[in-house]
N, C-alpha and C positions, 0 to 999 in steps of 0.2 A: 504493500500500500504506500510506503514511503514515498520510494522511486515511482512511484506515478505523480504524487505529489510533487515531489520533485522535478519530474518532468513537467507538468501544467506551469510552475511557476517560471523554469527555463523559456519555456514556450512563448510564456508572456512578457518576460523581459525580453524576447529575442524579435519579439515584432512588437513591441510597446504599447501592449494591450491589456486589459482584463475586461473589456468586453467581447465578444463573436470574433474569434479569428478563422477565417476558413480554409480549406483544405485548397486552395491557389484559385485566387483571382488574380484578375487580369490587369496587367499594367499600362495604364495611358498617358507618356510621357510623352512623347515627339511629337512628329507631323499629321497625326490623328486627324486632328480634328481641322488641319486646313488641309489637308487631301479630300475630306468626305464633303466641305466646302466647297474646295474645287471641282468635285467630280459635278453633286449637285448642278453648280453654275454651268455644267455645261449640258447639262440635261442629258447623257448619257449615261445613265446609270444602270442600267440592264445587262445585258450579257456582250455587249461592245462596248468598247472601252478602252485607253489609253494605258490605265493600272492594270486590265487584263495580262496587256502585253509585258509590261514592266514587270508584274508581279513572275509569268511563267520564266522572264530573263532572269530575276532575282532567283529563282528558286535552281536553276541549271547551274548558275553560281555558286551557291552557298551547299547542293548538294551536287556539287563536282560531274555533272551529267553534261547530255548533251540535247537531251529533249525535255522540258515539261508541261504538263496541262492542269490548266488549273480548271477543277470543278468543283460540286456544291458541297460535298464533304466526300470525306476519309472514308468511308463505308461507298459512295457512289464509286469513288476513285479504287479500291481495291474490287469490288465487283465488275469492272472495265479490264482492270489489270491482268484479270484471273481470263477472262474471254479472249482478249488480246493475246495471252499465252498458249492457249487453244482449248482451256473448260471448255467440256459442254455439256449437254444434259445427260444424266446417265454416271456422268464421270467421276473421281472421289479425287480428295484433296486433302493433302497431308499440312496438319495442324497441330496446335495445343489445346487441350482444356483450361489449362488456366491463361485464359485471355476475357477481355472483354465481350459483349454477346456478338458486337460487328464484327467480328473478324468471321465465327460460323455463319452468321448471318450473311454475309458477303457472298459465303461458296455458295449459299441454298438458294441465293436468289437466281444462281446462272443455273440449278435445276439441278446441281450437284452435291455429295456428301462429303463432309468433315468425315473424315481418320482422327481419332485423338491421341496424338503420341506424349508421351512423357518432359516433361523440361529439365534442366541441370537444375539444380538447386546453390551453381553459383550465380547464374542469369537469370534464372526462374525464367527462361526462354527457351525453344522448342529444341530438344534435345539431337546433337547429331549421333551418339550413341542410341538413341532408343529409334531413332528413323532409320540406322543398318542394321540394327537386331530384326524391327520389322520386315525390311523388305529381301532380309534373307530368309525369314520362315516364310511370307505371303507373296515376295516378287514374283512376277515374272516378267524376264527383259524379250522383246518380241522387236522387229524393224520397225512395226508400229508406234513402239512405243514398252511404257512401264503396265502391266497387268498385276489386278492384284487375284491370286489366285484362288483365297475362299469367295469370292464376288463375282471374278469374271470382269470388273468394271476394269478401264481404264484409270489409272493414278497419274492425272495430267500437270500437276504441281503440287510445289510446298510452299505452302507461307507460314513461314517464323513471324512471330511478333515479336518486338523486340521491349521486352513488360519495364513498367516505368523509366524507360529511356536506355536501359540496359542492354547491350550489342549479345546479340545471341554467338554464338563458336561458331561464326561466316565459314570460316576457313574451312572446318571439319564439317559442317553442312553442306558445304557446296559440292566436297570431295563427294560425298555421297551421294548427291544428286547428280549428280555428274555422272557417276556410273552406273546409275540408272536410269537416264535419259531422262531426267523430269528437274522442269525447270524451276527458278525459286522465285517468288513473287514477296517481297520483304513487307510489312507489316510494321510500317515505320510512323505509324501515328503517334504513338508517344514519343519517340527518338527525334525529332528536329535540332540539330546542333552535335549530335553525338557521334561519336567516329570508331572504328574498330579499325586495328593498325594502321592509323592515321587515315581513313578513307571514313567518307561520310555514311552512316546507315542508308540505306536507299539506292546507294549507289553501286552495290558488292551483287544483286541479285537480277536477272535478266529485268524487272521491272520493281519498282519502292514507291510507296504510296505514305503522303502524309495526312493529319490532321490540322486545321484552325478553329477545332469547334473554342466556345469560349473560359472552355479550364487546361487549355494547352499552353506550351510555354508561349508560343506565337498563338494571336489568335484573332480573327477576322470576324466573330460571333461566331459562324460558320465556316464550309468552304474547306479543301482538299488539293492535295497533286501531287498527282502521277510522275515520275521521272523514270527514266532510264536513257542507257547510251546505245539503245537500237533506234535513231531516228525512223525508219520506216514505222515500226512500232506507235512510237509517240505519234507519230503524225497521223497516224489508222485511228489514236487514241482522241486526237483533236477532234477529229472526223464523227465516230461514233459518240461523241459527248455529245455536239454539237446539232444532234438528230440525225447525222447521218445524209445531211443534204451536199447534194452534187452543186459545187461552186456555179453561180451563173448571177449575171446582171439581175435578175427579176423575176428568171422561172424557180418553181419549189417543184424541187425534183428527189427523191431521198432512195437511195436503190437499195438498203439495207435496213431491216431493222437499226435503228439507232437509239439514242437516250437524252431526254434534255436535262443535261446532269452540267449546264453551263454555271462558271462564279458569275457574279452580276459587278459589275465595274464599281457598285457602292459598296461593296465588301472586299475586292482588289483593292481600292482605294487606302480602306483600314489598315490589308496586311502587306503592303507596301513599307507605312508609317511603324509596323509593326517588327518587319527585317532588319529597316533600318537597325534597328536596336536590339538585334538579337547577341551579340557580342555582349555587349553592356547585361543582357537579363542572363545568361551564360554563368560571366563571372561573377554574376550576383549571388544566384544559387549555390553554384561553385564552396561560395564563402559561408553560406547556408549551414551546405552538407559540413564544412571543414567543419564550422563550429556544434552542429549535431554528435559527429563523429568524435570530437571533443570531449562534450557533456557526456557520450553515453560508452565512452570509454570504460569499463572496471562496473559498469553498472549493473550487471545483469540482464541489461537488455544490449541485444546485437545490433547496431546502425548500420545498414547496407549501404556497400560503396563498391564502386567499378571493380571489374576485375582487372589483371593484367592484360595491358596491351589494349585498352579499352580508355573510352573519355566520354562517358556517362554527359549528360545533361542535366538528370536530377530533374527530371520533370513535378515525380509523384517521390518524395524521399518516404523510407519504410524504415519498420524496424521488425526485428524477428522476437516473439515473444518463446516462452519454456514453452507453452503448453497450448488446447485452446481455452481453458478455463481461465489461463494467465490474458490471455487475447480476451476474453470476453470484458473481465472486469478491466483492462485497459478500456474496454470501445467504452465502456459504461462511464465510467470515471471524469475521463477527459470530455467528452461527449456531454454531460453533465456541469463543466466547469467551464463551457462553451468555447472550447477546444474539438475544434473538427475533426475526428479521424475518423477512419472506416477500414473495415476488415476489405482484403482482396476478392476476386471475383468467387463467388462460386464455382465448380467445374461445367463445365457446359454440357458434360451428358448428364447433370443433373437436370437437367431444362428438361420440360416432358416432350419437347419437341427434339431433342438430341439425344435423345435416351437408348434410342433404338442404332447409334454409331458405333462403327469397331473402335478398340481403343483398346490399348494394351494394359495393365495392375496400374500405372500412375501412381508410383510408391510418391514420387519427391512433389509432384501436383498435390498430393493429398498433405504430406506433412507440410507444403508452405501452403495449402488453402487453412490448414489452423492456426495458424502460429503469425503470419504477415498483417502488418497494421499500417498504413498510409499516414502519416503525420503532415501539421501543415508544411508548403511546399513554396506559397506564394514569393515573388521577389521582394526585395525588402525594398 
C-alpha cells in the first residue's frame, strides 16, 4: 500500500497536480492553431488540400520511407495495408492477442482471420520465436505462397504491433517471414518516433501504418498513414483511399472497389503543426521515462524501458506489477486518487467475436495481461 502511495504523490509532483491527471493528453504548442486558421481561410478543408500534401512529405521524412498516404485513421490505414499486400477473403493473418481490438479488427474487415501468436515479454510485441515454432508445426510453403495446414487457408501476412511504442525483434521476424514467403505489415500506431537499430518502426516491414487519433504522441484528433519504400505500392495505396477513381478533368470513373478513407486538409493542417514538434514531445517523454525509471528503481515495482538496440518513444509508459491482485489494487488506488491508469488490453480471443481463432498457450500474453499497468504518459 505504501508504494502506491508513494507513487500517487510522485505522480503528482511530476506533473504538478493533485487534481485529474490523465493517462496522455495532447499537447498544443506550435502552429496549431494558425494552420487550422489558415486552412479555414482558404476554404479547403476536405480531403484537398495543401497540409494533405505537406503532411504525406512530413511523414516519408520522419519515417525514413519513400511513399506515404495519409488517411482517416490507423485502423483504415492498416486494413489498406493488409489488401495492398494481397489479404483476401478466406485468408489468415499472423498476429498478437495482446494488442488493441484495431489491429484484429483491421484483418476481419478484408474478410480474413487473426492467428494469435505469443509476444516476448521483453517487447510485449509479436513474438518471432513463437511465429517459427508455428509455422513449423502448421506451415506449409507452396509457389503460391505460405498454407496453413490445419485450415487449408492461405497465411498472406504478419502484422506485429509494436505495444506502447516498443520495437518488436524486426530483425528475427523478418528472418522468419522471409522464409516463409509472407510478408510483414508493421502495426506502428503506437511507435511514431521510435527506431529499432536506428531505423524508424514502419519503415523495416514491406508496409507501416501509423496512428493520430487524439491520445497519441502526435495527434491530429484523428487520421492515419500508410508508409513504405514500395512506391508502386503507396501509390495503389493513394489510389484505393481515394475511392478508387480513375484521374480525369470531370468524369467519375472508379474501376475498382475502392475506400473513402481520405484525411481532410482540417486535420493535415493540425498534424502538420503537430510534426513540427515531434523532436521536442520525444525528449520530453524521454525525460518522463528517465525520471519514472528513477523513482521506481528498488521499489518493487518494475518500470518498463527499451530494450537493446531499440529507442522507445514512450508513448503509453507501464509498469509490471507481482501479481494480478497487486495490479488490481494499483488500478483501484491510483484510479481513486485521480490518477489515471489502466490495466492493458484484454487478449483478443477473449472477445466473443475472436474466440473461435487459432492461437497457440500465450504463456507470456497471459502473465503481462495480469500484471501491466499504463501510468500517466502525457508530455510535461
Amino acid at each position: 500500500m505504501k508504494h502506491i502511495k508513494d507513487t500517487i504523490s510522485f505522480i503528482q509532483e511530476s506533473f504538478k497536480s493533485t487534481e485529474f491527471i490523465p493517462l496522455h493528453a495532447p499537447t498544443f504548442g506550435g502552429n496549431e492553431k494558425n494552420y487550422l486558421i489558415e486552412t479555414i481561410d482558404s476554404t479547403f478543408v476536405s480531403s484537398v488540400g495543401a497540409y494533405v500534401d505537406q503532411f504525406e512529405e512530413m511523414m516519408t521524412t520522419i519515417s525514413k520511407t519513400k511513399k506515404a498516404v495519409a488517411v482517416v485513421n490507423g485502423t483504415a490505414g492498416i486494413q489498406v495495408a493488409l489488401r495492398l499486400v494481397g489479404v483476401k477473403e478466406g485468408d489468415e493473418v499472423i498476429t498478437q492477442a495482446l494488442t488493441f481490438v484495431a489491429t484484429a479488427n483491421a484483418i476481419a474487415y478484408n474478410g480474413a482471420s487473426p492467428i494469435f501468436l505469443d509476444v516476448d515479454l521483453d517487447t510485449m510485441g509479436l513474438s518471432p520465436k513463437a511465429v517459427s515454432r508455428f509455422l513449423e508445426e502448421f506451415g506449409d510453403l507452396r509457389d503460391e505462397g505460405c498454407f496453413n495446414k490445419k485450415t487449408g487457408n492461405k497465411i498472406s501476412a504478419c502484422l506485429p504491433m509494436h505495444t506502447f511504442g516498443f520495437p518488436v525483434h524486426l530483425d528475427e521476424l523478418k528472418a522468419v517471414c522471409d522464409a516463409w514467403n509472407i510478408p510483414i505489415v508493421e502495426d506502428a500506431a503506437e511507435s511514431l518516433g521510435s527506431e529499432y537499430k536506428n531505423q524508424p518502426t514502419g519503415s523495416i516491414g514491406e508496409m507501416g501504418v501509423f496512428s493520430f487519433n487524439g491520445n497519441k504522441i502526435v495527434t491530429c484528433g484523428g487520421g492515419g498513414a500508410i508508409v513504405t519504400n514500395n512506391e508502386q505500392l503507396g501509390m495503389k495505396g493513394k489510389y484505393l483511399t481515394t475511392t478508387a477513381k480513375v484521374p480525369h478533368p470531370y468524369e467519375f470513373f472508379h474501376d475498382e472497389m475502392g475506400f473513402n478513407f481520405r484525411m481532410p486538409n482540417l486535420n493535415a493542417s493540425l498534424a502538420c503543426a503537430q510534426l513540427e514538434q515531434l523532436n521536442s514531445f520525444l525528449e520530453n517523454k524521454r525525460s518522463l521515462a528517465s525520471d519514472y525509471k528513477a523513482f521506481f528503481n528498488n521499489s518493487g515495482i518494475q518500470f518498463r524501458t527499451e530494450t537493446p538496440n531499440t529507442k522507445a518513444n514512450y508513448w503509453l509508459m507501464c509498469v509490471e506489477l507481482e501479481n494480478q491482485k497487486a495490479r488490481d489494487l494499483f488500478l483501484a488506488e491510483t484510479n481513486a486518487a485521480k490518477v489515471m491508469t489502466r490495466p492493458i488490453w484484454q487478449l483478443m480471443y477473449r472477445l466473443p467475436m475472436y474466440q473461435h481463432c487459432q492461437r497457440d498457450a500465450q504463456l507470456n500474453a497471459q502473465f503481462l495481461e495480469e500484471r501491466i499497468v499504463n501510468i500517466p504518459s502525457s508530455v510535461r
